[in-house]
VEXMAR-667296 format. One record per residue (C-alpha): x, y, z; residue number from 1; residue in one letter. Coordinates in steps of 0.2 Angstrom, whole numbers. Example, Ala and Ser with C-alpha at 12.3 -4.5 7.8 and 13.67 -1.06 7.14 Angstrom:
% VEXMAR-667296
c1 c2 c3 num residuo
62 -22 39 1 a;
68 -5 36 2 s;
***
This chain:
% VEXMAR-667296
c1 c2 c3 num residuo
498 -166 -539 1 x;
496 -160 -555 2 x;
496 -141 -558 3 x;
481 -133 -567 4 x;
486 -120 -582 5 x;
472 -108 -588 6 x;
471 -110 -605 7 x;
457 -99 -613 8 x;
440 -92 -609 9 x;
426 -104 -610 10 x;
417 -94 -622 11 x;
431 -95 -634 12 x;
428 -113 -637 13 x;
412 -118 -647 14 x;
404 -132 -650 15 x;
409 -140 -666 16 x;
421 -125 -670 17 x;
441 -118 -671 18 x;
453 -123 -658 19 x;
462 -115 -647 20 x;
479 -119 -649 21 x;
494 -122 -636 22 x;
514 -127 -635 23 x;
514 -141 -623 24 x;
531 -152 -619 25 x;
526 -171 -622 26 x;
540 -183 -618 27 x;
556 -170 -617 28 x;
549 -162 -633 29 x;
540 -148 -637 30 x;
522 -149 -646 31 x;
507 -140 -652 32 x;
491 -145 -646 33 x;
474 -140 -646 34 x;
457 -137 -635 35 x;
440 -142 -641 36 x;
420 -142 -638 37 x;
411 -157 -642 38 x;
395 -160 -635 39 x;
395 -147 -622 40 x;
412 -152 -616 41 x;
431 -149 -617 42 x;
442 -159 -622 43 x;
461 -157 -630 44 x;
473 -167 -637 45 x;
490 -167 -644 46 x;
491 -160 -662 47 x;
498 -176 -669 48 x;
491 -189 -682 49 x;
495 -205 -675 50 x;
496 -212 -695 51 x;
513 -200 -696 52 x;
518 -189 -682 53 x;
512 -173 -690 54 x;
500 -157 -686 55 x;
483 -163 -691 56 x;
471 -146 -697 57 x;
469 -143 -712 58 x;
465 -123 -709 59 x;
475 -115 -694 60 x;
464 -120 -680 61 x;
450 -129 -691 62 x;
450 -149 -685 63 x;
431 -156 -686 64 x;
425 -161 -703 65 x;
409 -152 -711 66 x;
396 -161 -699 67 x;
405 -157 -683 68 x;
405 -176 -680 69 x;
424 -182 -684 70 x;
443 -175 -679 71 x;
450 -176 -696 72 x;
469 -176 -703 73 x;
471 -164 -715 74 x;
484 -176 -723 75 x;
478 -193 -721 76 x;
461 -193 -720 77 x;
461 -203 -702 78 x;
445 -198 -692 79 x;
443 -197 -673 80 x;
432 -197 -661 81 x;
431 -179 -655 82 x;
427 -184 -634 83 x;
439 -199 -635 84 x;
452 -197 -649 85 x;
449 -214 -652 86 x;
453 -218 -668 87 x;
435 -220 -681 88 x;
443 -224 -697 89 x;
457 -221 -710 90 x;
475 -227 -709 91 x;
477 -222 -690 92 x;
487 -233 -677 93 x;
479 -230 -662 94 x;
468 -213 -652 95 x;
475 -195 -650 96 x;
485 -192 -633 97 x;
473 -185 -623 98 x;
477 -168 -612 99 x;
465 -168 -596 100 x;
455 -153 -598 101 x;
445 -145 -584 102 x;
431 -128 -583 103 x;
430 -119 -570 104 x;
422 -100 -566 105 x;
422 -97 -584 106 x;
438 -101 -589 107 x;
447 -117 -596 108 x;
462 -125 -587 109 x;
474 -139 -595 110 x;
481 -152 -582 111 x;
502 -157 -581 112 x;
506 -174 -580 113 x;
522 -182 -576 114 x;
525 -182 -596 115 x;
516 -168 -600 116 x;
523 -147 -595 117 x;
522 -131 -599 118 x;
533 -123 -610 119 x;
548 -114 -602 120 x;
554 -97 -609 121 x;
***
């Protein structure tokens, strides 16, 4: 079973604004990734174009572009779909990797998977 890891309060994510951020292991390495509301829902995703493997915002924290429609890469310009991460245009091979996301008593939760973990200090 995957284990549930409280992330931030519900009430700091809003719709169409900043991030939250988090250090996640993906893979035997370690990564940043970052929480969202889209649409009145969570959702988080590794912090990695998948044009070149590199931190997509443009402003610590700042991801959707000025409509609050589109995940944009600061550096390539590729656009995804903020509830998917599937990939809506620009030179992207492919969707975000997905972290399952869960909202429970006010509070946001990330899920591990068999390649995804905390980080260990």
């Amino acid at each position: 079973m995957n284990d549930l890891i409280p992330l931030c309060n519900s009430n700091d994510l809003v719709a169409g604004g900043q991030a939250v951020p988090f250090d996640v292991v993906y893979a035997g390495q370690t990564c940043r990734a970052f929480a969202i509301r889209y649409e009145d829902r969570v959702h988080a995703y590794l912090n990695r174009c998948t044009h070149v493997a590199m931190e997509m915002d443009y402003q610590p924290n700042r991801f959707f572009d000025d409509t609050g429609r589109w995940l944009l890469c600061a550096t390539h310009g590729a656009a995804y779909a903020p509830d998917t991460g599937a990939c809506q245009g620009g030179p992207c091979r492919g969707g975000l990797i997905r972290i399952e996301l869960s909202e429970r008593d006010g509070v946001v939760h990330w899920h591990t998977a068999y390649n995804l973990h905390p980080v260990e200090f």
